[in-house]
C-alpha positions in Angstrom: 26.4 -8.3 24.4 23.1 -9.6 23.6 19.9 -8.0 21.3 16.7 -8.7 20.8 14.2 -8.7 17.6 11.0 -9.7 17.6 8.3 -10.2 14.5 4.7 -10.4 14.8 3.9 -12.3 11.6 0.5 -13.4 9.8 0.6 -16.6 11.4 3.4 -16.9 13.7 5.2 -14.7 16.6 9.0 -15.1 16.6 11.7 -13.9 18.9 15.4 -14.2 18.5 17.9 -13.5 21.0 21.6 -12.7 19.4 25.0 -12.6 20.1 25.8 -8.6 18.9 29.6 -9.3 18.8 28.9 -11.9 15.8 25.6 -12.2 14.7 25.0 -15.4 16.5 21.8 -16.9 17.3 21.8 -18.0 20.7 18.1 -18.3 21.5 14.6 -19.1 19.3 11.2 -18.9 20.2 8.2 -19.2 18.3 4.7 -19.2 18.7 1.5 -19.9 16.5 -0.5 -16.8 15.9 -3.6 -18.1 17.2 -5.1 -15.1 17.4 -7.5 -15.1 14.0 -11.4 -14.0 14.7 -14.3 -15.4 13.8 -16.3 -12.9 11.7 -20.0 -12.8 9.7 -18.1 -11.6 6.5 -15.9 -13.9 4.6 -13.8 -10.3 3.4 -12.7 -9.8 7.3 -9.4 -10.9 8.6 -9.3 -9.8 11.9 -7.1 -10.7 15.1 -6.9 -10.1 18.3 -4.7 -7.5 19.6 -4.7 -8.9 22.8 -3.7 -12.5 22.2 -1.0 -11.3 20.1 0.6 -9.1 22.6 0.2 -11.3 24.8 2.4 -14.0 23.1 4.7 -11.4 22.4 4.9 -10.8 25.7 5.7 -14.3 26.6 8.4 -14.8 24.0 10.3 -11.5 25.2 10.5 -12.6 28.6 11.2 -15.8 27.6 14.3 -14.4 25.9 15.4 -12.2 28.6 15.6 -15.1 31.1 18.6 -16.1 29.0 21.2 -13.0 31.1 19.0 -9.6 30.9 21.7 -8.1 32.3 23.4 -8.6 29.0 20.8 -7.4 26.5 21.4 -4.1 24.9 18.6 -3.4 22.5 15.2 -4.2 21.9 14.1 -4.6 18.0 10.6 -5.0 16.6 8.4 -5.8 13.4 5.9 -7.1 12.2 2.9 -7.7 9.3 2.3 -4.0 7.7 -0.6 -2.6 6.0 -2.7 -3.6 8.9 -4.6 -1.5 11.6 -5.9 -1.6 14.9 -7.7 1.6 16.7 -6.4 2.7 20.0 -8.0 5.0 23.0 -6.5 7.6 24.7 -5.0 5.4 27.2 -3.0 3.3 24.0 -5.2 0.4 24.7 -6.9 -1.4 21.3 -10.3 -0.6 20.9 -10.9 -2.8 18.0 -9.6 -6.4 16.5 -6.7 -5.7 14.4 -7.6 -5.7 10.7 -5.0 -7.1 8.9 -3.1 -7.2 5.7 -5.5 -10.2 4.3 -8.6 -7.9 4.9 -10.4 -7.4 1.7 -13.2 -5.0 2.3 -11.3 -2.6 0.4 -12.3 -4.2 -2.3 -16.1 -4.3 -1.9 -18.0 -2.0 -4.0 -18.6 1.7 -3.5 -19.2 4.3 -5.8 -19.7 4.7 -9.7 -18.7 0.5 -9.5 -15.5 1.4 -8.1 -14.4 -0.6 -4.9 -13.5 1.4 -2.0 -9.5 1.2 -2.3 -10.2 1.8 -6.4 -12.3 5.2 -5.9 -9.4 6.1 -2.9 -6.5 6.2 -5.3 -8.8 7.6 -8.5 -9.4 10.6 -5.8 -5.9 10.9 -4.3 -3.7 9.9 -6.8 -2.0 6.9 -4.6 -2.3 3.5 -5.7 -3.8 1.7 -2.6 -4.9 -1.4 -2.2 -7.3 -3.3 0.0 -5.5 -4.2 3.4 -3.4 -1.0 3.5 -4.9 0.5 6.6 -6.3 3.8 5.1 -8.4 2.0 3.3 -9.9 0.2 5.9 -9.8 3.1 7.7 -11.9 5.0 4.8 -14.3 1.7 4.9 -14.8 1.6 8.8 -15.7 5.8 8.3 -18.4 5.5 6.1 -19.5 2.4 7.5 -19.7 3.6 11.5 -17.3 0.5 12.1 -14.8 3.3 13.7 -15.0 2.5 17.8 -16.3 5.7 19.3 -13.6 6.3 21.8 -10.6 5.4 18.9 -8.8 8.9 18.7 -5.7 7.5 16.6 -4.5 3.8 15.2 -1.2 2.0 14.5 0.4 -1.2 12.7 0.3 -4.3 15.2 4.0 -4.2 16.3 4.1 -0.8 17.1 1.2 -1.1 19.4 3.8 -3.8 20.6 6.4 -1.4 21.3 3.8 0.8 23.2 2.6 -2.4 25.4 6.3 -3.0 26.1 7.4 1.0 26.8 4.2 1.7 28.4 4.0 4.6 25.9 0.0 6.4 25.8 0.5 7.2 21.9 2.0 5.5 19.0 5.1 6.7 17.0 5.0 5.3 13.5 8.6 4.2 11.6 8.3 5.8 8.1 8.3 1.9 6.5 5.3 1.2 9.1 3.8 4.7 7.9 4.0 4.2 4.1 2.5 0.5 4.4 -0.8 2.0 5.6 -0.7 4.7 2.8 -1.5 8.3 1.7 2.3 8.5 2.9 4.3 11.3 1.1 7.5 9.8 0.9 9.2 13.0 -0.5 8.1 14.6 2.7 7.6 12.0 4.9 4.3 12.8 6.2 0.7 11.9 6.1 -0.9 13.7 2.5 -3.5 16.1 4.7 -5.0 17.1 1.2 -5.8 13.6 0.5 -6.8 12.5 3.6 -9.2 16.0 4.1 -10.2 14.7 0.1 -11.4 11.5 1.5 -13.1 12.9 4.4 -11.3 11.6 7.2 -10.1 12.6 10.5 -6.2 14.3 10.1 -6.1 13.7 13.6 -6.3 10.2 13.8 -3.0 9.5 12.0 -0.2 9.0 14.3 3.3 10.7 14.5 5.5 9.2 12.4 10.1 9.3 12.3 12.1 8.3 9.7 15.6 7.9 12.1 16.8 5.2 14.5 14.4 6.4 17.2 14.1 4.9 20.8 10.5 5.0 21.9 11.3 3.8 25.6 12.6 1.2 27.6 11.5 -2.5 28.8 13.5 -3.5 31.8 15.5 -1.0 31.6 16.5 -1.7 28.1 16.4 0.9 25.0 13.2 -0.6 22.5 13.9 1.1 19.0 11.0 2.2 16.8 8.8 -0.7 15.1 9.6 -1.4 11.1 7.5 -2.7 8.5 8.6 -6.7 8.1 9.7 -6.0 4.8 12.1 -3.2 5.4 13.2 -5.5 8.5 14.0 -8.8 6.3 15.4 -6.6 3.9 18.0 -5.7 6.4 18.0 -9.1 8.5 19.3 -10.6 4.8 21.4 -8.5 3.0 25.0 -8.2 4.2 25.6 -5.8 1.0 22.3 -3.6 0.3 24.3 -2.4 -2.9 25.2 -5.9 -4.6 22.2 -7.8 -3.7 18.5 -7.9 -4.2 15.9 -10.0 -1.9 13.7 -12.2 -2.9 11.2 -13.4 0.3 8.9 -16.6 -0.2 6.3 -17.5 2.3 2.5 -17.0 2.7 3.4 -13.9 0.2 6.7 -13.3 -1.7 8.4 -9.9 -1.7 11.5 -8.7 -4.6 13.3 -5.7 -3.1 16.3 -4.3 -3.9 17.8 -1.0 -2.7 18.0 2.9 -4.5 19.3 6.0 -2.9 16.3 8.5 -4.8 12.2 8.1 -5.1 11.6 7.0 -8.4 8.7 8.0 -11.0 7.2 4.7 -11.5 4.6 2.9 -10.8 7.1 0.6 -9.1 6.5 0.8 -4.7 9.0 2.8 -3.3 9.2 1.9 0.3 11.4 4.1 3.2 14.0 2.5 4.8 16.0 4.7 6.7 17.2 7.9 6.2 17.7 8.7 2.6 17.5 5.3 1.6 14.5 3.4 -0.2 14.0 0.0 -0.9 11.8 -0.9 -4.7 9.7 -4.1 -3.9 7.4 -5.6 -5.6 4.8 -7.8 -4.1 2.9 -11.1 -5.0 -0.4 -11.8 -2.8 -0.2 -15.4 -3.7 3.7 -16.0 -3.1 4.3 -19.5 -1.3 0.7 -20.5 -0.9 0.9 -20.9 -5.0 2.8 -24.1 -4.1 0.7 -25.0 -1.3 -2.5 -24.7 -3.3 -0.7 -27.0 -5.1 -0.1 -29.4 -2.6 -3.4 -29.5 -1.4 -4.9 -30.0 -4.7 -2.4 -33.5 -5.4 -3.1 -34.8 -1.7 -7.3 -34.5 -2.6 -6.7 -36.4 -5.4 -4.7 -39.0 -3.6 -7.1 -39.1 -1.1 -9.9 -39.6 -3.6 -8.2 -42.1 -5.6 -6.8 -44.2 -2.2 -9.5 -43.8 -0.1 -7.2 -43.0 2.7 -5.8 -40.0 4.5 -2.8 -38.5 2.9 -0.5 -36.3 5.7 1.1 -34.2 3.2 2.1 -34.0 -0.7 5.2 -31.8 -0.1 7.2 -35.8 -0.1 6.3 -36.8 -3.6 6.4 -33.5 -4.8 10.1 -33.2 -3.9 10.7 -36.2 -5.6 9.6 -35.4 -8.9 11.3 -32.0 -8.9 14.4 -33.5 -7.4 17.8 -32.8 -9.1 15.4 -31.3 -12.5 16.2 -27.4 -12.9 14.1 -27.6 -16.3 11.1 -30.3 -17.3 11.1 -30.1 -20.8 7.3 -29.1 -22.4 6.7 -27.5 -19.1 3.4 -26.4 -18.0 2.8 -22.6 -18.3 0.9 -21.6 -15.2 0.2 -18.1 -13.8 0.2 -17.8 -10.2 -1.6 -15.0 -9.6 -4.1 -17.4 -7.5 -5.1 -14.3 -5.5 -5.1 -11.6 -7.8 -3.0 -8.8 -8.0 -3.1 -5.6 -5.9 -4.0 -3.4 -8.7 -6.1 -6.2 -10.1 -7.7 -8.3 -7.1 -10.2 -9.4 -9.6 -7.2 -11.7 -11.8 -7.1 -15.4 -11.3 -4.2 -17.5 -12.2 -3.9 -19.6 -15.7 -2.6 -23.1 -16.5 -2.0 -22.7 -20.7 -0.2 -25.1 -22.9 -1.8 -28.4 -21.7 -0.8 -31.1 -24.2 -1.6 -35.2 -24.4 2.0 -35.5 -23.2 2.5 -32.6 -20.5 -0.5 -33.3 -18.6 1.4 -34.8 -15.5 2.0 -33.9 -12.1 5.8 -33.0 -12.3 5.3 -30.7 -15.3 2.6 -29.0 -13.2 4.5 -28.9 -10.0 7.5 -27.6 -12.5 5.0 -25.2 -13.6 4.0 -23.7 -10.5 7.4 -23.1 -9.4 8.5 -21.5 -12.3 5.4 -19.3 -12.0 6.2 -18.0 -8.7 9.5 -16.9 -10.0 8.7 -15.2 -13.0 5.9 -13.2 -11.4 8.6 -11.8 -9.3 11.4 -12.1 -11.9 9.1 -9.8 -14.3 9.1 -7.0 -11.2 12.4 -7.3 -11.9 12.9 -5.9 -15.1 11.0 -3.2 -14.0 13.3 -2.4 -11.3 16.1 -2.6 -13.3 16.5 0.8 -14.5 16.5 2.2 -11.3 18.9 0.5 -9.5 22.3 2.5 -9.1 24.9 -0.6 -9.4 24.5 -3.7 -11.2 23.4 -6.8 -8.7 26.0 -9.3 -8.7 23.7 -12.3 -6.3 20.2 -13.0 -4.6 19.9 -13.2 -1.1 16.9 -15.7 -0.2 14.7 -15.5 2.8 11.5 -16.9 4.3 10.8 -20.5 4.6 9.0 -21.0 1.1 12.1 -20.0 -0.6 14.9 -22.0 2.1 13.4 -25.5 2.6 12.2 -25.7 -1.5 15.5 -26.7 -3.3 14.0 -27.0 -6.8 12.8 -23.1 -6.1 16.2 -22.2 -5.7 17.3 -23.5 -9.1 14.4 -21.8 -10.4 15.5 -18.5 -9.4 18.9 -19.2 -10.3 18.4 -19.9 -13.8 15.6 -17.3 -14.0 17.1 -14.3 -12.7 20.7 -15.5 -13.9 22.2 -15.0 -10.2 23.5 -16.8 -7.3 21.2 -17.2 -4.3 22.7 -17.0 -0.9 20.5 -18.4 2.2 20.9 -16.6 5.4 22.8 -18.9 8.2 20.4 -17.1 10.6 16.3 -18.4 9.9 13.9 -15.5 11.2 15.5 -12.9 8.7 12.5 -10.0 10.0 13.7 -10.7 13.5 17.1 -10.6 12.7 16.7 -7.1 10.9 14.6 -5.9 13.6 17.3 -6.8 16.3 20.5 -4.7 13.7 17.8 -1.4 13.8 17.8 -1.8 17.3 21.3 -1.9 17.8 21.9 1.0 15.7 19.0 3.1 17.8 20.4 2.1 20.9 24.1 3.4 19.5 25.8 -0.1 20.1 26.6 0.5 16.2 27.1 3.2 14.1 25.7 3.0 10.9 23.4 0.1 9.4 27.1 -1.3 7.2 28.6 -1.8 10.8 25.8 -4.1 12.3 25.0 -6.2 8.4 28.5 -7.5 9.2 27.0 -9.7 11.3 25.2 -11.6 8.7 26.4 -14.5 7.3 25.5 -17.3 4.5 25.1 -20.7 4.4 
């Protein structure tokens, strides 16, 4: 038996085709997300629906030419927080305003930005990107297409295009990304989003089970899930003795708990009664490619020639050094936090003998960690066992060695790499088994994870 997953990412669109007897990869395909719009406003970060379905499209196909008569399931995810506005017909009306979109945090009221006065009002901590907010922006704005009677994340308009569904039905990971999502109840807040003076109606219907939404080819498509529930899943062989730490454009810490906690910590649905605490960092992997970019200028300047990449020389100072001693201390919060947009990283502790490019490439690095390793100890008193090893995923983290280290001596743990590459994919393609009822519970199908 065969299954499919497929991930809409920021800049990429991946499809994996899998053996479902063990966990196999037997197919790969992905595609640049080319899909980015030119806009007047440097805050917009907007794609085209279109494009990107069409890819999708391709890659699906593509995957199915391999023995459809073999594939049993259909999995998708895909980049949360983000929006697009759909017509009666489930067609897009708008571009698809992403995750990256910072109108949100333009200013609105009293100096408050638009996602600051949302949460002072509701009570929700929300963030620009999260796609009430851009909702709430596009309302009192008139940026809200005239014939848009609901709107959806960008995957499960995919699972629409794919199923031919009319209307969109929302995963409760999918449904908490774009906020004012009572996890408790697992509905849209209609007090909060009456508060804010929006339209109830345009929120779409929303499960929290293994739901099939339809059929493409004649095979069962599960419900869409958030990218981060999906990876969480795609990684973890045992959701009770491992956390995840994700490194790419962003970087992700999750680890699992069986009950909501009061925190300020996000508490995410994953599937039934189970709930995933992650903490996020906007700047993630780009910290290190910010980086990069920065050392190849200068080598440019100074050599008056074009310098392909960096990443070489870099890897050769940090290799075989867990520690450099007299270390830079840098603060990679390049892009701000999401309850502080407005903070900017820091490089402290510059000396006459530190002032070098391994200690600042050791720097980096072991900022990037301990942004996530300090979510950490947040989480910890939440967690119901004690976490005996890390499971790594996302390119940032599995091609960068001296990361690795980083987060082994940092967080104390092991870290185990996936054998399998497109870990959202993968995760997507176990929820769809599950749906489909080629598996029984979510334990059954993680067996078919393995580690380097």
């Amino acid at each position: 038996m065969y299954s499919i997953g497929l991930d809409i990412g920021t800049t990429s669109v991946c499809g994996i085709l899998i053996d479902a007897t063990d966990g196999r990869v037997i197919k790969t395909r992905t595609e640049k997300n080319d899909s980015f719009l030119t806009t007047p406003n440097d805050w917009a970060k907007e794609q085209n629906p279109k494009r990107l379905l069409s890819i999708l499209k391709s890659i699906a196909d593509d995957l199915l030419g391999e023995g459809k008569e073999k594939v049993v399931s259909i999995g998708l995810t895909g980049q949360m927080h983000g929006i697009v506005y759909l017509n009666t017909d489930g067609k897009p009306v708008s571009s698809l305003r992403t995750w990256q979109d910072s109108r949100g945090n333009l200013p609105y009221k009293d100096g408050k930005s638009y996602a600051a006065y949302m949460s002072e009002i509701t009570g929700y901590d929300l963030a620009t990107g999260y796609g009430t907010v851009t909702y709430f922006y596009d309302s009192i704005n008139n940026l809200v297409p005239p014939d848009a009677v609901t709107f959806c994340n960008i995957h499960d308009l995919a699972a629409m295009m794919l199923t031919e569904r009319k209307t969109p039905l929302l995963h409760t990971s999918d449904a908490a990304a774009i906020g004012l999502f009572d996890i408790s109840t697992n509905t849209f807040d209609q007090g909060a989003i009456t508060a804010l003076g929006l339209n109830p109606a345009l929120f779409p219907d929303v499960t929290n089970g293994f739901a099939i939404v339809g059929q493409y080819c004649g095979i069962p498509v599960s419900v869409a899930l958030g990218d981060n529930q999906a990876s969480f899943l795609g990684s973890v062989a045992d959701m009770n003795e491992s956390l995840l730490v994700n490194v790419g454009t962003g970087a992700q810490i999750s680890c699992l708990v069986r009950t909501v906690p009061e925190s300020v910590l996000d508490c995410r649905p994953l599937f039934d009664e189970s709930y995933i605490i992650a903490g996020s960092s906007l700047c993630g992997g780009r910290a290190y490619a910010i980086l990069e970019r920065f050392l190849r200028e200068v080598a440019e300047t100074v050599s008056g020639t074009e310098i392909t990449s960096a990443y070489p020389a870099m890897d050769r100072l940090m290799g075989g050094l867990d520690n450099i001693c007299n270390s830079l201390t840098v603060t990679t919060t390049f892009s701000g936090t999401r309850t502080k947009p407005e903070e900017r990283g820091r490089i402290e502790g510059i000396g006459i003998d530190n002032f070098t490019m391994a200690s600042l490439c050791d720097g980096v690095l072991v900022g990037m960690v301990s942004e996530l390793h300090n979510m950490y100890q947040q989480m910890l008193p939440f967690l119901n066992v004690p976490k005996t090893f890390m499971v790594g995923s996302g390119n940032g983290i599995r091609y960068n060695k001296p990361l690795i280290t980083r987060f082994e001596r940092i967080f104390g743990l092991p870290l185990r790499i996936p054998s399998h590459k497109e870990e959202a994919a993968f995760g997507a393609s176990l929820y769809g088994l599950i749906a489909a009822g080629i598996y029984p519970d979510m334990a059954s199908a993680q067996k078919l994870i393995h580690y380097l």
